[in-house]
Structure formats: C-alpha cells, structure tokens
NULUMMAR-825749 format. One record per residue: y, z, x of N, C-alpha, C in turn; residue in three letters. Coordinates in pm, whole numbers, padded with zeros to 5 digits, always signed. Atoms other than C-alpha are relative to their C-alpha. Example, Ala and Ser with C-alpha at 12.3 -4.5 7.8 and 13.67 -1.06 7.14 Angstrom:
-00119+00000+00089-00450+00780+01230+00120+00000+00090ALA
-00119-00006-00082-00106+00714+01367+00109+00073-00077SER
***
This chain:
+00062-00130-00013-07162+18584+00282+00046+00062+00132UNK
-00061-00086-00164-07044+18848+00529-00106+00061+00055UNK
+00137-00025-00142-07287+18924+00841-00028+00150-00062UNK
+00014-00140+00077-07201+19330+00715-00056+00014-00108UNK
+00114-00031+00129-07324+19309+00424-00084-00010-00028UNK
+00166+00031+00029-07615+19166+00459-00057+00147+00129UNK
+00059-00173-00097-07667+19488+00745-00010+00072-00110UNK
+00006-00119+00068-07552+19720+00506-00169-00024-00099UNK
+00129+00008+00088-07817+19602+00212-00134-00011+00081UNK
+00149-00023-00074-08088+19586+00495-00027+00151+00017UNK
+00009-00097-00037-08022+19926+00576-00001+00090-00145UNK
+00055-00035+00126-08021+20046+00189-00104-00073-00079UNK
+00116+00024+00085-08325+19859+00106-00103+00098+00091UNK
+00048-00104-00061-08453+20075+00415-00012+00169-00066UNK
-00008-00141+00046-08329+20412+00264-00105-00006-00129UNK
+00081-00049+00111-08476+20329-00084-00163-00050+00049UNK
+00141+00047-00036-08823+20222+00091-00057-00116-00070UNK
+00029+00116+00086-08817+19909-00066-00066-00085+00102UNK
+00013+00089-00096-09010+19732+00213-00048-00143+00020UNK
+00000+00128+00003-09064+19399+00107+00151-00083-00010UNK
-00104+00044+00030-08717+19354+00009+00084-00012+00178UNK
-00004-00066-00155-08626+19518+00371-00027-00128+00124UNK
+00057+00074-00117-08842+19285+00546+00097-00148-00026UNK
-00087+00142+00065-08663+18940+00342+00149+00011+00081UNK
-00169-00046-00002-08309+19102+00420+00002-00018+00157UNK
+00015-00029-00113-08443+19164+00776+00011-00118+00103UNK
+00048+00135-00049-08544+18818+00848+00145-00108-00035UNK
-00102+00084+00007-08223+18666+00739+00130+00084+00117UNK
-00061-00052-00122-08031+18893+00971-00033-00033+00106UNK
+00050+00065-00154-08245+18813+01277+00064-00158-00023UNK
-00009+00143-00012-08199+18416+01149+00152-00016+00047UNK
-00093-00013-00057-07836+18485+01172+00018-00003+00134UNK
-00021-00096-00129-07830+18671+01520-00011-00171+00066UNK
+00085+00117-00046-08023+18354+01624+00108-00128+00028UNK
-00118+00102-00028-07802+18083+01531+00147+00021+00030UNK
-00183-00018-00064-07477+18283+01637-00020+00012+00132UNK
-00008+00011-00170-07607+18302+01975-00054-00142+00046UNK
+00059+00127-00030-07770+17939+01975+00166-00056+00041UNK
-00128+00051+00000-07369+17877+01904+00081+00064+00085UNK
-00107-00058-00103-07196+18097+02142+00092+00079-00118UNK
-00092-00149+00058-07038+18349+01862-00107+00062-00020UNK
+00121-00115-00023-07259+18637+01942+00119+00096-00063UNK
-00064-00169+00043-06970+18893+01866+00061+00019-00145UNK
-00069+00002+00069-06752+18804+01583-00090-00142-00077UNK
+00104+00058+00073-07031+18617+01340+00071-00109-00139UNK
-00096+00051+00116-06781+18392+01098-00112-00024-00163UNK
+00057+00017+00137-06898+18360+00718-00070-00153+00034UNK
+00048+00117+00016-06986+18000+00744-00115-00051+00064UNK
+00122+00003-00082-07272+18028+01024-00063+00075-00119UNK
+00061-00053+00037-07375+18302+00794-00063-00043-00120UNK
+00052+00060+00101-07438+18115+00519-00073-00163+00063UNK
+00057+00058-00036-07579+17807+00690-00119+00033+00046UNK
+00142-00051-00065-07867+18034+00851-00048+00063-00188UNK
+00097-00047+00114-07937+18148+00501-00035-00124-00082UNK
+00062+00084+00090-07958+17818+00336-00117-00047+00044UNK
+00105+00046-00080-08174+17713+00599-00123+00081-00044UNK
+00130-00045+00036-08389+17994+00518-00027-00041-00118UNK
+00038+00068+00162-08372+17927+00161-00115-00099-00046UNK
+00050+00152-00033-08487+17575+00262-00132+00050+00043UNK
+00124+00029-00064-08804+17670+00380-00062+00107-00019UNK
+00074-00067+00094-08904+17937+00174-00049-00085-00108UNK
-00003+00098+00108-08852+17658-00086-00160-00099+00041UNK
+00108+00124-00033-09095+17455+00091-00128+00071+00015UNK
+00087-00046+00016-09301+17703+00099-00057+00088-00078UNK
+00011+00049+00109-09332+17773-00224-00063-00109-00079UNK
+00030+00092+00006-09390+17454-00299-00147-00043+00061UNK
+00184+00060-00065-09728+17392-00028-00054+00126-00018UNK
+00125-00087-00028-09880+17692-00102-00137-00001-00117UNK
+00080+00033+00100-10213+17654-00253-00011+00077-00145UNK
-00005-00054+00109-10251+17763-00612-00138+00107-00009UNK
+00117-00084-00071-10562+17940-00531+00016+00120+00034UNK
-00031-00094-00141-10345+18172-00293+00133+00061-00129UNK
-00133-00014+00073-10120+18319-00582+00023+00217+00051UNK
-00059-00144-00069-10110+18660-00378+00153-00045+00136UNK
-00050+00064-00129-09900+18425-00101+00119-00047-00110UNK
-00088+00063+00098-09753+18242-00395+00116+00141-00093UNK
-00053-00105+00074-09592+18574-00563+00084+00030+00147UNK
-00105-00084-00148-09459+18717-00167+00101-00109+00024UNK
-00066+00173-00111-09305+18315-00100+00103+00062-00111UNK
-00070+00018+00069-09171+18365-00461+00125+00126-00004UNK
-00082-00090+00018-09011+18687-00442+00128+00053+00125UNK
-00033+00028-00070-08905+18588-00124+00167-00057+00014UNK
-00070+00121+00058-08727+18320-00239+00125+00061-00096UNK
-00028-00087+00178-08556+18543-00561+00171+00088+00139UNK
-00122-00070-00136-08376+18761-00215+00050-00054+00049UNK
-00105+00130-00118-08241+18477-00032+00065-00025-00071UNK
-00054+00056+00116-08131+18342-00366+00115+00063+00013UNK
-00148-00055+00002-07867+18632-00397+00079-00006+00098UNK
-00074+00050-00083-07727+18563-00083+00043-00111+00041UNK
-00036+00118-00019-07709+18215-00063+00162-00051-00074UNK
-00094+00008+00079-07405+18069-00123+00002-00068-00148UNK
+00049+00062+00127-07348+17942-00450+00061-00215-00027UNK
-00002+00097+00012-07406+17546-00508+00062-00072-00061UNK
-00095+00119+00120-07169+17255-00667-00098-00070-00087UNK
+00108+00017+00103-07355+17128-00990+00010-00186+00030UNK
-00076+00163-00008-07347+16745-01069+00123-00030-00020UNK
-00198+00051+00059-07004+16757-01250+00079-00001+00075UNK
-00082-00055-00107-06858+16939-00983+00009-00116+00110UNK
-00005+00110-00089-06977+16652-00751+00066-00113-00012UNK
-00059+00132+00057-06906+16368-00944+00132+00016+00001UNK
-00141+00006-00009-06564+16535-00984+00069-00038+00136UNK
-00012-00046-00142-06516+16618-00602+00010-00186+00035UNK
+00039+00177-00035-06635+16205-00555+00121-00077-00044UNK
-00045+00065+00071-06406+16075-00834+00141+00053+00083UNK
-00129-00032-00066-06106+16238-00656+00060-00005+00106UNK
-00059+00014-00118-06113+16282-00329-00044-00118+00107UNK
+00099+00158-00065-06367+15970-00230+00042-00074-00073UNK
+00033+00064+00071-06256+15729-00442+00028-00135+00037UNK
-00019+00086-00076-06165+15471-00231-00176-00071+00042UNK
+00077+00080-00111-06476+15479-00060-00120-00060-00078UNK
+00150-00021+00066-06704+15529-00357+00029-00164-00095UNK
-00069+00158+00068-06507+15156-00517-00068-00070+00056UNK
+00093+00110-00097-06727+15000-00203-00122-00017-00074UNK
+00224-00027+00070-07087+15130-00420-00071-00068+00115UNK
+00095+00035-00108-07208+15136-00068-00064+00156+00014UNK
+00081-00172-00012-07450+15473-00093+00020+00016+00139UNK
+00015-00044-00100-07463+15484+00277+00149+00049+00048UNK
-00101-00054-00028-07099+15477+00339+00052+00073-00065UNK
-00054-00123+00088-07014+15724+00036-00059+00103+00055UNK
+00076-00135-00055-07316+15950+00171+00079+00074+00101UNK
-00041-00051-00146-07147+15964+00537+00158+00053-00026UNK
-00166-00059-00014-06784+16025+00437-00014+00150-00069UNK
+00019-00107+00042-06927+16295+00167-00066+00106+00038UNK
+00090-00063-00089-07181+16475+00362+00107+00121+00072UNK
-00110-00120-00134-06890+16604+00613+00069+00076-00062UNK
-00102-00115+00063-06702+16735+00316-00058+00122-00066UNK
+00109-00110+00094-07019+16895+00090-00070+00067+00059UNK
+00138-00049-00131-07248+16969+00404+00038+00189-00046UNK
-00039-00168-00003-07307+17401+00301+00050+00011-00174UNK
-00060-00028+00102-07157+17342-00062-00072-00069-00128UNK
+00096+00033+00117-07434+17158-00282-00084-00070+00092UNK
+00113+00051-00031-07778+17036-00208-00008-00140+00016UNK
+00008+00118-00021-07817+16732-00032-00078-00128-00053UNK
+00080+00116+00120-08091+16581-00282+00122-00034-00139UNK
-00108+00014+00160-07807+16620-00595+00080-00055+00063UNK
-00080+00079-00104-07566+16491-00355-00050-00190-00035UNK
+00041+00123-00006-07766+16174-00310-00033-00050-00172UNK
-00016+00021+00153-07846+16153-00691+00105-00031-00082UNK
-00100+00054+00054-07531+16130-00777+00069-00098+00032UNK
-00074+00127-00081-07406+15870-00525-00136-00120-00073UNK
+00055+00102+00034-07688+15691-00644+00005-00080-00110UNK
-00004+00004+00154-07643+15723-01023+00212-00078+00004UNK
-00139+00087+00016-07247+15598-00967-00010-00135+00040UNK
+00026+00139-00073-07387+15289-00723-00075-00077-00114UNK
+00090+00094+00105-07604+15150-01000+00116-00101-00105UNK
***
C-alpha cells in the first residue's frame, strides 16, 4: 500500500463526510507517521513499513473484535466496521496452498529435518508481512506430523 493513497482516500472520505470511515483511514495514517519516525524514514515512507503498520492495526482491531462483550453490540458493530476499512488496505495474505507451496520449494531442505522450530525460524524471515503467522504455524505443523 502506498502512504499517498491512503492520504488521498482520507481526504475523500473527508469531502464525502463519511466520518467514521475518515476517522479508520485517519488512524492508520497517524499509525504509519508513527512507525516511520520510530524507524528514522520520516520523509520518503517505503510501501513495506506501510503495510506492516496496517497489519498491526488489523491485528488489534481483530482482537478487538474478538473481547468485546456481546452485550456491547453498539462497540461490536464500530470494532466491526472498523475492521471491514483496514481490511481493504491490508495487504493481501498467502492461503495454505500458497504456503505449503512456498515450503515445498524454497525450504525444503530444512522442512526434511520435521523440526517445527527450525522450519518456523528459517520461514518466518521469508513470510514475516505475507501470510498470517497462525496459518504459517498450521501448516508447518500439519507437514511435521
């Protein structure tokens, strides 16, 4: 995802007064800003920070989602729709096949050991940003068996 674009669509969810959408869009821009200056690229924002500050958010919309009481479904509808906006920006995830393929090809040395910990650590550095680290582990687990 490019840093601009996510401005621009903040600034046309502004024009059409969409202000929940506004505020979602808003909050992943600041998260950005955040971790490009935690990192020292404050000026020139590369795609790959930009999508790491959004999975992150993702991540914890998700979780919150998840703890919010059922009781609270005015909280539960804002988390969810929340969640729905990050979604389109997030990058998009490797499935199982994709993994298993990715494993069977370019790990396959390591994944012959059926040591989960040392398949995790060699794969991690390659998938880290490109599929979810629970399916990740699911699948190293489901080949180790």
């Amino acid at each position: 995802m490019n840093f601009d674009t996510l401005q621009k669509d903040m600034i046309a969810a502004m024009k059409a007064k969409d202000k929940e959408r506004k505020e979602t869009i808003s909050s992943l821009v600041s998260a950005v800003k955040k971790l490009a200056i935690d990192e020292g690229k404050r000026d020139n924002i590369p795609d790959e920070l930009v999508d790491r500050a959004i999975l992150k958010e993702l991540k914890t919309v998700r979780e919150q989602v998840d703890t919010c009481p059922a009781e609270r479904e005015d909280l539960k509808a804002q988390y969810s729709f929340r969640k729905s906006v990050i979604e389109e920006y997030a990058p998009k995830m490797l499935s199982e096949d994709e993994i298993k393929q990715i494993l069977n090809e370019k790990f396959a040395d390591v994944v012959a050991t059926k040591n989960k910990g040392e398949i995790m650590k060699a794969v991690m550095a390659e998938l880290k940003g490109k599929a979810d680290g629970k399916v990740i582990s699911a699948v190293v687990a489901d080949i180790c068996k």
